[in-house]
N, C-alpha and C positions, 0 to 999 in steps of 0.2 A: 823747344818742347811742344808735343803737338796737343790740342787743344779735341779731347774726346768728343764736347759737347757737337764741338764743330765738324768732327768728321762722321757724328752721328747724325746730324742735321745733313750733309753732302751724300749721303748714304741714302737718304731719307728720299732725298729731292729727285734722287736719282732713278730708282726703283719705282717713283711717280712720271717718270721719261720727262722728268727738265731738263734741258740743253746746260752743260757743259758751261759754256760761255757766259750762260744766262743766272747759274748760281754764283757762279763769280762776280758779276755784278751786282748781284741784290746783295750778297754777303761785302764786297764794297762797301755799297750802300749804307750796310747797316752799319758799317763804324770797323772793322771787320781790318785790318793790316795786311797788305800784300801777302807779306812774308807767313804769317801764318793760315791767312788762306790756302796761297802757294804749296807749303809743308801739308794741309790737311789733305790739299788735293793728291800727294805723290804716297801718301798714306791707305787712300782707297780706291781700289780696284774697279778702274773704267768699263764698264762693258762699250767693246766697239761694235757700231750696229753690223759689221760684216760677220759677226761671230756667231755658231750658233752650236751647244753645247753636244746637243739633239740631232745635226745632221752633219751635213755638208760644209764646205768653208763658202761662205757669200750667199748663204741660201735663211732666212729668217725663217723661224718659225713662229707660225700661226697662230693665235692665239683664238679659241671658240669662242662665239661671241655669245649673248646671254637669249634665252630663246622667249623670252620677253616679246620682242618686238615680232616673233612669230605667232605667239597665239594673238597678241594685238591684232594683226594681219586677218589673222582666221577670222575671229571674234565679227568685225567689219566685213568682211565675206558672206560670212555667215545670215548679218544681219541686212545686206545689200540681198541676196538673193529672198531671203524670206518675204521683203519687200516686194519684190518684183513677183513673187508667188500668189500673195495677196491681192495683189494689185492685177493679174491675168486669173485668176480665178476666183474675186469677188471683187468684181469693178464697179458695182454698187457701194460697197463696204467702203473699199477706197477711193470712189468719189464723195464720200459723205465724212471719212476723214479729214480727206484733204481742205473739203470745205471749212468742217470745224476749227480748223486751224488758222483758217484766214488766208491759206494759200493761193 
């Protein structure tokens, strides 16, 4: 009999991209019997990484990454040139910052 809790747990692991091999062993680990490990595993549907719903046979698709690290990017940009702005057209100003600073 197959053990829901467990193939919802292997489901779970899966969709977070744990290795195959790798829930097998912790679910071991935890106490966990071959055989119904085994039975949960032939229960739900592997995705193989060659497969791709979306395209082609061997071709992955991409997934957009979060543009977070792009305004971050900007942000720092932004604030490196403002600096250098400062610092070529009031080179009094930022030498008396710099000072303040203990630089």
């Amino acid at each position: 009999m197959q053990n829901q809790q467990l193939i919802d747990y292997i489901n779970q692991q899966l969709q977070q991209g744990v290795p195959i091999d790798a829930i097998k062993i912790a679910l071991r680990q935890s106490g966990w019997n071959e055989n119904d490990v085994n039975q949960a595993m032939s229960a739900v549907s592997i995705p193989h990484p060659n497969s791709n719903p979306n395209g082609s046979p061997g071709q992955m698709q991409v997934k957009p990454k979060s543009g977070r690290l792009v305004w971050e990017l900007l942000i720092l940009i932004i604030l490196i040139v403002a600096g250098a702005v400062v610092y070529v057209l009031y080179p009094d100003l930022a030498k008396s910052l710099i000072s303040n600073l203990g630089i």
